[in-house]
C-alpha positions as CSV (number, residue, x, y, z in Angstrom):
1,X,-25.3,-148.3,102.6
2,X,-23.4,-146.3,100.3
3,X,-21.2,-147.8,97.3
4,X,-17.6,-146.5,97.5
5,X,-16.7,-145.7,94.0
6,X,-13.0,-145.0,94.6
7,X,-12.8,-149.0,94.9
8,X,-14.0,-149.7,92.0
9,X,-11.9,-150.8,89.3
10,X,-12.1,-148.3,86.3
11,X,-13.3,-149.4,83.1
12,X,-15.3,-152.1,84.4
13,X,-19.4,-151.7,84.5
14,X,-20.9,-148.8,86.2
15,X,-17.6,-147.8,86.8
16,X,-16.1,-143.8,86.5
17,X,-12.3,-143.7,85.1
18,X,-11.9,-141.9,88.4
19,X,-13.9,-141.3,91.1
20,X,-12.9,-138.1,91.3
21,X,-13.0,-135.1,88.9
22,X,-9.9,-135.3,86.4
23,X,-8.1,-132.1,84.9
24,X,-9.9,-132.3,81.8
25,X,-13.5,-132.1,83.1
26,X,-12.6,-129.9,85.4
27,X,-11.0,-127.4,82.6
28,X,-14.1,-127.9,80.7
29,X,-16.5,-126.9,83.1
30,X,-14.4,-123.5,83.6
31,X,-15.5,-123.0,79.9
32,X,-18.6,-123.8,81.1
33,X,-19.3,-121.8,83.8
34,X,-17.9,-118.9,82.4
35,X,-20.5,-118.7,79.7
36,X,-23.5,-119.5,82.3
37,X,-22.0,-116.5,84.4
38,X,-22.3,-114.4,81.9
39,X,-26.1,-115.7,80.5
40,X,-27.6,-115.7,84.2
41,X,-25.9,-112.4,85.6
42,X,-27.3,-110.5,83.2
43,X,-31.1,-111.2,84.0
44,X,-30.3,-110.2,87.1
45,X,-27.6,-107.1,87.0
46,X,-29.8,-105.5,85.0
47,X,-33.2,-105.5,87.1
48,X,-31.3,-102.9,89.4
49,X,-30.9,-100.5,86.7
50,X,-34.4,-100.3,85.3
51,X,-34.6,-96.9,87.5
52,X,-31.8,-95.7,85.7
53,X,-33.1,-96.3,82.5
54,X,-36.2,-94.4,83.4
55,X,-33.9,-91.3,84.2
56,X,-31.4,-91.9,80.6
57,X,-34.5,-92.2,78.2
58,X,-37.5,-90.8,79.9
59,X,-39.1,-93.9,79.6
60,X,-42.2,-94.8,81.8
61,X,-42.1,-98.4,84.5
62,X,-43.7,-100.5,81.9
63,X,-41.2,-99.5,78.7
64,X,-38.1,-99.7,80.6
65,X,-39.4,-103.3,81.9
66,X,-39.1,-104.6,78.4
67,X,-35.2,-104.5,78.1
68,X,-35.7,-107.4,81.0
69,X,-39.1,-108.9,79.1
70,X,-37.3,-109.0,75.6
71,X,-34.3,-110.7,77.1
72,X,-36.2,-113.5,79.1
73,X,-38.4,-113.8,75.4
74,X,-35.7,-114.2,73.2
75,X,-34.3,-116.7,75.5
76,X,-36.6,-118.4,76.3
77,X,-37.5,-118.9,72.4
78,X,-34.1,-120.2,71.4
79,X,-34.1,-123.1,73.8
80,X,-36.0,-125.3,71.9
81,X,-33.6,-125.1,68.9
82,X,-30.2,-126.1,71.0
83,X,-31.0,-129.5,71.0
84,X,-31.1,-129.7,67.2
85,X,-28.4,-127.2,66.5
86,X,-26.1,-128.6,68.7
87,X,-26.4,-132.5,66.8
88,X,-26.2,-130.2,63.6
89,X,-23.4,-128.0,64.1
90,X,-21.9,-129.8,67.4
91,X,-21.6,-128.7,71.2
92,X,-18.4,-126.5,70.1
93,X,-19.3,-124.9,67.0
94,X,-22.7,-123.6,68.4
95,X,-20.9,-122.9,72.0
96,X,-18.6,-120.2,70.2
97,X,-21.6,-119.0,68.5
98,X,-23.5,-118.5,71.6
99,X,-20.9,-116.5,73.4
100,X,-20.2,-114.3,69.9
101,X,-23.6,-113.8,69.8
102,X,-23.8,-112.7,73.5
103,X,-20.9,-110.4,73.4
104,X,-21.9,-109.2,70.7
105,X,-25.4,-108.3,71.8
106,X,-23.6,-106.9,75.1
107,X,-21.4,-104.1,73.2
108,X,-24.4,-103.5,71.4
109,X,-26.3,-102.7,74.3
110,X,-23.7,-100.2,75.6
111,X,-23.4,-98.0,72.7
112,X,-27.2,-97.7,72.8
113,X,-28.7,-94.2,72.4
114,X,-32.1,-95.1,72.7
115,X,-34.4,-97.2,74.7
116,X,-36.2,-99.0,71.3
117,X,-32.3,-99.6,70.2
118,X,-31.3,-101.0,73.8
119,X,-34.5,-103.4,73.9
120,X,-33.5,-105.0,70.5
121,X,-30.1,-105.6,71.4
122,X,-31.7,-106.9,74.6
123,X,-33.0,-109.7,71.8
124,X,-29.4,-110.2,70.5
125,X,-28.1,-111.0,73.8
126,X,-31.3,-113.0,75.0
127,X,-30.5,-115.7,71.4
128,X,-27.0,-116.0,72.5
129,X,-27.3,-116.4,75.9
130,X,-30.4,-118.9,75.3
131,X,-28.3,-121.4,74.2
132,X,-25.2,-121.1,76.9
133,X,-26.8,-123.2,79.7
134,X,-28.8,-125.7,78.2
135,X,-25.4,-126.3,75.8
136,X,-22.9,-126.2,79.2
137,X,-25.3,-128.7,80.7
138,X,-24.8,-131.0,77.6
139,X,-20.9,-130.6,77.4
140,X,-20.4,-131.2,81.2
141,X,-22.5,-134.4,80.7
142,X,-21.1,-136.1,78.1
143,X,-17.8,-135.1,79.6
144,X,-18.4,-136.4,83.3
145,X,-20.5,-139.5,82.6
146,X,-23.4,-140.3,84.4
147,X,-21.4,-141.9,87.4
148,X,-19.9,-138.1,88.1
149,X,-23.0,-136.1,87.0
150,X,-23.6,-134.9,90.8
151,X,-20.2,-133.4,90.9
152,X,-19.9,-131.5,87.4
153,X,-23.8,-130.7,88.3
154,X,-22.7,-128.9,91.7
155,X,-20.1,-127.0,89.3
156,X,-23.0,-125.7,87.1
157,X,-24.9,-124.5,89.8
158,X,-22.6,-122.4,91.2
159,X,-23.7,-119.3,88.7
160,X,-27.4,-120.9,88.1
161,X,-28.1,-120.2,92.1
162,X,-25.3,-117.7,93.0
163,X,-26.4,-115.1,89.8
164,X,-29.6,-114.3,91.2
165,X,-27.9,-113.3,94.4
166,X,-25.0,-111.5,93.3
167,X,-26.7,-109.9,90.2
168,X,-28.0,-107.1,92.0
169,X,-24.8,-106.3,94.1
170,X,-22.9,-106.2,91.0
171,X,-25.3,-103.9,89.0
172,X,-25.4,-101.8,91.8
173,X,-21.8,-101.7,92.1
174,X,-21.6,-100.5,88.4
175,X,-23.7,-98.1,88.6
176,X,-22.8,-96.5,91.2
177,X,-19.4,-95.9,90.3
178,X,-19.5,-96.3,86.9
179,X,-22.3,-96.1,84.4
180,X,-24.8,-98.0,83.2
181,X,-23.3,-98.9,80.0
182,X,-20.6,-101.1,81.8
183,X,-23.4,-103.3,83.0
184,X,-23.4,-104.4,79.3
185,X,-19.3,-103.6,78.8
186,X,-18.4,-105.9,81.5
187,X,-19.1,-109.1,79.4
188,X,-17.1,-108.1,76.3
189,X,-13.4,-109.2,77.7
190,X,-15.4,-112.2,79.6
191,X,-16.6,-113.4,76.3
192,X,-13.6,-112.8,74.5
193,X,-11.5,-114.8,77.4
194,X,-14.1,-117.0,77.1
195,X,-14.3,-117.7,73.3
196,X,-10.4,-118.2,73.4
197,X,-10.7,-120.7,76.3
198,X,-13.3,-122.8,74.8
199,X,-11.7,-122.9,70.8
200,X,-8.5,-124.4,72.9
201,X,-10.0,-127.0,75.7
202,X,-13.6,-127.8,74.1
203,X,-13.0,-131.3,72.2
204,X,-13.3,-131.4,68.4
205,X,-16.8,-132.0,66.9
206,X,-17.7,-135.3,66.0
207,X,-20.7,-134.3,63.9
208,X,-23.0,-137.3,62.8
209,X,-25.2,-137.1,59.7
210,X,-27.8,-134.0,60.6
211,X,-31.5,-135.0,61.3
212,X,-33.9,-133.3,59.6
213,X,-35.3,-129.9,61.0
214,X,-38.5,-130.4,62.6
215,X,-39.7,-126.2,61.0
216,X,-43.5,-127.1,61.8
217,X,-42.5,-127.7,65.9
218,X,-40.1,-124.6,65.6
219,X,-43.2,-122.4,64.2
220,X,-45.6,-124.0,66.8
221,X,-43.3,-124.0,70.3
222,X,-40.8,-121.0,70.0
223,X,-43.6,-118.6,69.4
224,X,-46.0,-120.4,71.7
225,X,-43.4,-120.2,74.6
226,X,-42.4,-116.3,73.7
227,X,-46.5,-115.8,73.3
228,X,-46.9,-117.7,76.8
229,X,-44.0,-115.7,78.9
230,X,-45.4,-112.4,77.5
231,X,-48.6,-112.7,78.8
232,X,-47.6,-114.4,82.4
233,X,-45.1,-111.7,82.7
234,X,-47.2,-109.0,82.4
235,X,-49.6,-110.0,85.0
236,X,-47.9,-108.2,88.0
237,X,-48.1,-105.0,85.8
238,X,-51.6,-105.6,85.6
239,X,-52.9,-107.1,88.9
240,X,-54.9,-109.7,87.4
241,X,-54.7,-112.6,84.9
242,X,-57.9,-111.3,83.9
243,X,-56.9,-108.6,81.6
244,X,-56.8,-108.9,78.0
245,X,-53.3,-108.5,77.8
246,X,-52.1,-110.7,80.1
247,X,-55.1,-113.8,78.4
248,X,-54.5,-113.1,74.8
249,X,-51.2,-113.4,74.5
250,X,-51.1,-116.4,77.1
251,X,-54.3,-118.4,75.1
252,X,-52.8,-117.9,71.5
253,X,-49.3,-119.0,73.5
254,X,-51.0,-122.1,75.1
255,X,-52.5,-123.1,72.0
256,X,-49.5,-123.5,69.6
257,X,-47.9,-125.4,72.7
258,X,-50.7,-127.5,72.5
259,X,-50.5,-128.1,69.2
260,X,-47.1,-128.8,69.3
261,X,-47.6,-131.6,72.1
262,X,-49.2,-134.1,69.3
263,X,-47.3,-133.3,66.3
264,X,-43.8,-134.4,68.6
265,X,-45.4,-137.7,69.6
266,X,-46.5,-138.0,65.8
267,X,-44.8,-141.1,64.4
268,X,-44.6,-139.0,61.1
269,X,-42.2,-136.6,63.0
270,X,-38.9,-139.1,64.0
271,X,-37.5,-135.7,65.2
272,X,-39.3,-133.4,67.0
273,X,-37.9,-130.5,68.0
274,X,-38.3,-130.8,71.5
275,X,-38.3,-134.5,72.6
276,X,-41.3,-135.2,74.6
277,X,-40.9,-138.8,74.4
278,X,-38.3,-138.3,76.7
279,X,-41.3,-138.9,79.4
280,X,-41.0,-142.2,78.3
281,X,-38.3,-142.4,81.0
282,X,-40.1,-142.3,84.6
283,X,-37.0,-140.5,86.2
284,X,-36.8,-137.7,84.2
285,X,-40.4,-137.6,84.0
286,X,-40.0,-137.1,88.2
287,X,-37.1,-134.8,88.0
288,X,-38.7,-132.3,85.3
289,X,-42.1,-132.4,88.0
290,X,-39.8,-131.7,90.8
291,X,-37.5,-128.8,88.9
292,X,-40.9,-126.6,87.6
293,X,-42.4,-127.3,91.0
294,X,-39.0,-125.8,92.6
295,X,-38.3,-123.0,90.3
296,X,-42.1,-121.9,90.6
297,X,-41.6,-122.2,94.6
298,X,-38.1,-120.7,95.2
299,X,-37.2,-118.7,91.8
300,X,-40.7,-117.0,92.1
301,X,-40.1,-116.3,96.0
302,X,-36.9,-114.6,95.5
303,X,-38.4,-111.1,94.4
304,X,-39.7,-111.0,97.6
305,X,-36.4,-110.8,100.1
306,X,-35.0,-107.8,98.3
307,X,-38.2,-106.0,98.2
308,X,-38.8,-106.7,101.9
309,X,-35.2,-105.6,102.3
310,X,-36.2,-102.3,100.5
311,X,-40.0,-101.5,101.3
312,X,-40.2,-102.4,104.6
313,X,-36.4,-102.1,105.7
314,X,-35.8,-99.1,104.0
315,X,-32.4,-100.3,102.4
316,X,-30.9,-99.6,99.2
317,X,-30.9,-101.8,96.2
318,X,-26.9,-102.4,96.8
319,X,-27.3,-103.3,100.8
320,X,-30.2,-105.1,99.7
321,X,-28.1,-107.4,97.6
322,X,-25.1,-107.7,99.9
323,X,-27.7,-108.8,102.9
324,X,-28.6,-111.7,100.4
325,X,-24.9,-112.6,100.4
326,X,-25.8,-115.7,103.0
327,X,-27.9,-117.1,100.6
328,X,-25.1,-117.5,98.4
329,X,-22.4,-118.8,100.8
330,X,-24.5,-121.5,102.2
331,X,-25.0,-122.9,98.3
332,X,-21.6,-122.8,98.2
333,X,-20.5,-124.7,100.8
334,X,-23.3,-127.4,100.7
335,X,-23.4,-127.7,96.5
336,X,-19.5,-129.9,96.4
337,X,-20.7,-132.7,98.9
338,X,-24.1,-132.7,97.6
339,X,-22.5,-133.5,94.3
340,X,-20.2,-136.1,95.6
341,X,-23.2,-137.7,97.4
342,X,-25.3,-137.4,94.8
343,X,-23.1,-140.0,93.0
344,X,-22.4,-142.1,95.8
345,X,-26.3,-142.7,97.1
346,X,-28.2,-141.1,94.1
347,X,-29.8,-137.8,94.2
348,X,-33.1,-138.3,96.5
349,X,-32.6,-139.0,99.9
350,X,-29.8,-135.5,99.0
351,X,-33.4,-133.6,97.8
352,X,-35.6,-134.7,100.2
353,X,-33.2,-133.0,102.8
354,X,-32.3,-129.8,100.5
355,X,-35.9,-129.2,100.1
356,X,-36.9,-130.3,104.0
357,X,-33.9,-127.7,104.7
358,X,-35.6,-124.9,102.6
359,X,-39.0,-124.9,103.7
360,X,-37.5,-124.8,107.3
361,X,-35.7,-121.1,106.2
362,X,-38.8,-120.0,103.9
363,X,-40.8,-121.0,107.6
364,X,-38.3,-118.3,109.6
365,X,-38.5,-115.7,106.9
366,X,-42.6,-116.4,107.1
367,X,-42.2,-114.9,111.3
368,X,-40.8,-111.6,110.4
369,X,-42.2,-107.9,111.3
370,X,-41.1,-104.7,110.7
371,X,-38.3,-104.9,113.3
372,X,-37.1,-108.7,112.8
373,X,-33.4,-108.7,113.9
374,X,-31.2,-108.7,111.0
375,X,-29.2,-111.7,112.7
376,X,-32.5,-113.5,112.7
377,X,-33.2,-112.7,108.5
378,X,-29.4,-113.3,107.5
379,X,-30.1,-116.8,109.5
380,X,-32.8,-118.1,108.0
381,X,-31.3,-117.1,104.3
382,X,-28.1,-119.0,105.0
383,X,-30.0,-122.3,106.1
384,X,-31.9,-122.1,102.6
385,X,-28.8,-121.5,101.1
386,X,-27.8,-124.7,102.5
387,X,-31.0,-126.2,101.3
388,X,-30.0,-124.8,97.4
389,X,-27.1,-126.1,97.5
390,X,-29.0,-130.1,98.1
391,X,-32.0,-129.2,96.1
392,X,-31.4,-127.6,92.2
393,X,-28.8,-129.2,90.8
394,X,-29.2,-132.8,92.0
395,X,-32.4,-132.6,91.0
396,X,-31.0,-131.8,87.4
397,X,-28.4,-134.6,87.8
398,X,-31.4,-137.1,88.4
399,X,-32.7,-136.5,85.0
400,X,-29.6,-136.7,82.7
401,X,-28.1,-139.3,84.7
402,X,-30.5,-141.6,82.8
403,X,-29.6,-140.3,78.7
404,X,-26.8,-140.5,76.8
405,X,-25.9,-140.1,73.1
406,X,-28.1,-137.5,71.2
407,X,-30.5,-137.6,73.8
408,X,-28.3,-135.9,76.7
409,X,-28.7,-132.5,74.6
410,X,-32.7,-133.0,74.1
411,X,-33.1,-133.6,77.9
412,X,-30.6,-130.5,78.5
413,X,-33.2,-128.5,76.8
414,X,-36.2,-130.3,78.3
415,X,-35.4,-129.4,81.5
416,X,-34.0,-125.7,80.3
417,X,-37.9,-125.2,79.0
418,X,-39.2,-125.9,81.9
419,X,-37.2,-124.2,84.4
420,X,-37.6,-121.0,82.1
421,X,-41.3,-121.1,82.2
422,X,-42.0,-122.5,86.0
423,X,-39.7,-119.4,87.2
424,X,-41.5,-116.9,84.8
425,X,-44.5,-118.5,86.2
426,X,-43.8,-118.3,90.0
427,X,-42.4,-114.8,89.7
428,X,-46.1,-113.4,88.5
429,X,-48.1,-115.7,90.9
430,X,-45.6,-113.9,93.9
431,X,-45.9,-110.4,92.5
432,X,-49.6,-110.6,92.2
433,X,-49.5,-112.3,95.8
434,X,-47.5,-109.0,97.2
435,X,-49.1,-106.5,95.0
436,X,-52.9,-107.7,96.1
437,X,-51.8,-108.4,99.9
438,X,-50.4,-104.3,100.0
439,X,-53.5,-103.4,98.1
440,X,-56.5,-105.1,100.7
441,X,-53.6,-104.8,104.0
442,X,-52.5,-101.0,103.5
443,X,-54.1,-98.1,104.0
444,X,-54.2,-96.1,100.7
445,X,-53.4,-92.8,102.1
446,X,-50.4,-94.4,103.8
447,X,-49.3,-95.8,100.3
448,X,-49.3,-92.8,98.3
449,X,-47.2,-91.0,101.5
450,X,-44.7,-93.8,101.6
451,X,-43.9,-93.3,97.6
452,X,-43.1,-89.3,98.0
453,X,-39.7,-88.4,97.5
454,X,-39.1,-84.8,97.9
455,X,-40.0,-81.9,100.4
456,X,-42.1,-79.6,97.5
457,X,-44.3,-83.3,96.9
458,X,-44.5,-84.0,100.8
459,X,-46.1,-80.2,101.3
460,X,-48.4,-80.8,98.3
461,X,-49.9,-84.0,100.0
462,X,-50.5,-82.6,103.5
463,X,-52.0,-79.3,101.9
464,X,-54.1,-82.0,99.8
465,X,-55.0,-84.6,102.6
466,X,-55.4,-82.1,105.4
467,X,-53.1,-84.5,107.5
468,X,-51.0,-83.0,110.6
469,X,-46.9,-83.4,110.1
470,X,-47.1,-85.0,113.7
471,X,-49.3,-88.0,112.8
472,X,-46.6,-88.4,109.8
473,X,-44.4,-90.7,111.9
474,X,-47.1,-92.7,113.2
475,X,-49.1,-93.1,109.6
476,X,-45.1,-94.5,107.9
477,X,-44.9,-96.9,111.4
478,X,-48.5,-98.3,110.6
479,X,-47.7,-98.6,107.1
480,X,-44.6,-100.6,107.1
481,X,-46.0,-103.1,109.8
482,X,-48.6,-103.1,107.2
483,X,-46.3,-104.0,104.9
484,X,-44.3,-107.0,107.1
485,X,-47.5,-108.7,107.6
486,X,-48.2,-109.0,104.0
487,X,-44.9,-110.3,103.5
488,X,-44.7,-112.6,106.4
489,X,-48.6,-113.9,104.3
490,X,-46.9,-114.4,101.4
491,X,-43.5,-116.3,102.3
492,X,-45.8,-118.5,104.3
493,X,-47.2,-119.4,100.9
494,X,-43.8,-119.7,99.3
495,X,-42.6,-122.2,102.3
496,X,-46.2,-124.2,101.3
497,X,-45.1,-124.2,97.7
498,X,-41.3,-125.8,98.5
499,X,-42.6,-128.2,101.0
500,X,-45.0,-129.3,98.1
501,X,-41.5,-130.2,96.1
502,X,-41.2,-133.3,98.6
503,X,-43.3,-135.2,96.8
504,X,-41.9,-136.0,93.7
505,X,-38.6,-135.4,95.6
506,X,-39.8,-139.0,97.5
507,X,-39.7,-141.0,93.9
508,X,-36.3,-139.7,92.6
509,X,-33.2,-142.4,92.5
510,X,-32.1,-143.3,96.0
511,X,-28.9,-145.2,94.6
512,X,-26.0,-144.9,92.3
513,X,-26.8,-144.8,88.8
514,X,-26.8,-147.8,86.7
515,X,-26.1,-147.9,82.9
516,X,-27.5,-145.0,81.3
517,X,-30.5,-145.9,79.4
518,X,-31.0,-146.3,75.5
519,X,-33.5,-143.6,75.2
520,X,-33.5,-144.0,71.3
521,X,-34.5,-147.9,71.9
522,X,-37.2,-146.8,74.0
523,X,-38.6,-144.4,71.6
524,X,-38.4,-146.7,68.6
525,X,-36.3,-144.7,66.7
């Protein structure tokens, strides 16, 4: 039976000072999510213009793909530091310098005349915008409390699992009737209204004495994780984890992570500069397991409904993005009461059902063909919308539910790492999962006439293959129903891979939470 908080007299034990949202949380998470907005939107606005980079510079597939690899890099290696800089500098302080940094990086990027120029103020961006979500996460925390974590977590994840969706139908929207460069342009006046916002509404920092700067984890964990997400993503370019440069740059990554692991838990090293005796505390412990076994899953499965939208469909990248829409609307109108239940019963009986909800939708998408009604497709992605919306975000809310003090910023990053990496992670196992299927499933000939794109190339192939026009028809139908069935193979994988999420899903908190715990007592510090 649920506790009603309402009743509860604030102040005392356990207790909110209001069981529901007040103005000042509320006007502190619009800070918030503006700055996640702009972090997440932007991995995903600009996937739809690689195309158009490959037209502006005369750049090949692979070249135009890092000003999306040096991004996720350069995010990915900032992450570890937030946890430090923000007990260094404060939450507010290093806030304003993320979204300067961002905007920055983002005007940068527009006034770039080359492709080397627009890749390193992909970098520029990818530090500022690093730092945004695992730094919103920490402010909403400590401005919530653990008792209304749920509901400030359903906040956050409105741009966490709506970005992905809407990324594309905004990039494609730009470019179509603008340019490229306002892909980039678009987040200048959102981070100035944004740095404004947060210099009035974000509280004052209350900076303790700095800890010391742990410079041997920083030179053994951000390279390692940039070494790491280099080589996994460049497996679906390759095909294989086989190739040298997918294992080179993964092995050296892998090894200065493992290196890092002991010199964190070293007692000589009081402040490491990623916390891994956080594990110490069995809930996060179960959240982090459940979050990398979710974002592998889900995040990594996401490439697929566009492309299936586009490859087997036919559909532009634009009505690709806008048929995802019910993806994002059933988020939105499940991730509110998620939140408040999350409080009220604690986040895992809410999981167990988001993720229960979202293998049922990955299961319809799993039945398609070439000729699945749209009806049927839009369906199934607004009933795992409705699973997202129970699934990411209470997860998240189980794990810092549990910290407070210093340690609500080292589990903020925690959790940021891993996300980062088990999407990454998931997004090459389902690439090289599609890419194989298409390769052993479709007939070659077929493939090579379904990538022609003009009449002089079409006449050049049938003069080459000797193929009648009239079987041309019939050669495209056998293709795409090629094509569905190595989809429908591979979402059935993807629905495996979320139902696996159910276990850990079973040992998160079924109750309100308690008294956050002293994580500093339990690490001895």
């Amino acid at each position: 039976m649920s506790t009603d908080l309402s009743s509860t007299p604030p102040g005392s034990p356990g207790a909110p000072a209001s069981d529901k949202l007040d103005r000042h949380v509320l006007v502190i998470a619009g800070v918030v999510v503006l700055g996640a907005i702009m972090s997440i939107l932007d991995i995903t606005v600009v996937s739809v213009a690689l195309e158009t980079f490959q037209r502006e510079f005369d750049a090949t597939t692979a070249q135009v793909a890092w000003t999306m690899t040096a991004y996720t890099l350069a995010l990915a290696s900032v992450i570890p530091l937030t946890g430090w800089a923000s007990d260094r500098f404060g939450t507010k302080r290093l806030y304003l310098i993320a979204i300067v940094l961002f905007s920055a990086g983002s005007a940068l990027c527009a006034a770039a005349t080359s492709l080397e120029m627009l890749v390193a103020f992909r970098v520029v961006q990818g530090l500022g915008g690093g730092m945004l979500v695992p730094l919103g996460m920490t402010i909403l925390t400590r401005a919530a409390g653990p008792e209304r974590l749920g509901r400030v977590m359903a906040v956050m994840g409105v741009p966490m699992l709506l970005g992905p969706i809407f990324g594309p139908i905004l990039g494609g929207a730009l470019i179509d009737n603008a340019s490229w460069h306002w892909i980039f342009l678009i987040n200048v006046p959102i981070g100035v209204a944004t740095i404004v916002y947060a210099a009035i509404v974000l509280p004052k920092d209350d900076v303790e004495p700095s800890e010391t700067f742990d410079w041997l984890g920083m030179v053994l964990l951000s390279p390692g994780l940039a070494a790491f997400l280099y080589g996994v993503s460049t497996i679906p370019e390759t095909g294989t984890i086989l190739d040298a440069e997918v294992l080179v740059p993964a092995i050296i990554g892998l090894l200065l992570i493992a290196a890092f692991v002991p010199w964190a838990l070293s007692r000589r090293n009081a402040h490491p500069l990623v916390d891994l005796r956080l594990f110490q505390n069995f809930t996060l412990t179960i959240a982090v397991i459940a979050m990398a076994l979710f974002a592998m899953a889900f995040f990594g499965a996401s490439l697929l409904f566009p492309l299936y939208f586009q490859q087997v469909r036919g559909e532009g990248a634009l009505d690709a993005g806008l048929l995802l829409a019910p993806q994002g609307l059933g988020a939105m109108l499940v991730m509110p009461l998620a939140g408040v239940l999350t409080d009220r019963i604690g986040p895992g009986k809410i999981v167990l059902v988001g993720v229960a909800v979202i293998t049922v939708g990955m299961g319809m998408f799993a039945t398609l063909d070439a000729e699945t009604s749209y009806y049927f497709l839009t369906g199934a992605l607004f009933v795992m919308g409705l699973g997202m919306g129970a699934t990411m975000m209470p997860i998240m809310t189980a794990a810092l539910q549990t910290l407070r003090g210093h340690t609500v910023a080292r589990g903020s990053t925690l959790l940021n790492i891993v996300q980062q990496v088990a999407a990454s992670i998931g997004t090459a196992i389902f690439s090289v999962l599609l890419t194989n299927g298409v390769k052993n499933e479709a007939d070659p000939t077929a493939l090579a006439l379904g990538e022609i794109e003009d009449e002089s190339q079409l006449r050049a192939f049938l003069e080459q293959t000797g193929i009648p026009a009239e079987q041309l028809p019939t050669i495209l139908r056998d293709l795409t129903d090629d094509l569905a069935g190595v989809f429908s193979g591979t979402f059935w994988i993807a629905a495996a891979m979320v139902a696996v999420v159910l276990v850990p899903a079973f040992f998160l908190p079924r109750k309100p939470p308690a008294e956050p715990v002293d994580q500093t007592a339990l690490m001895g510090h």
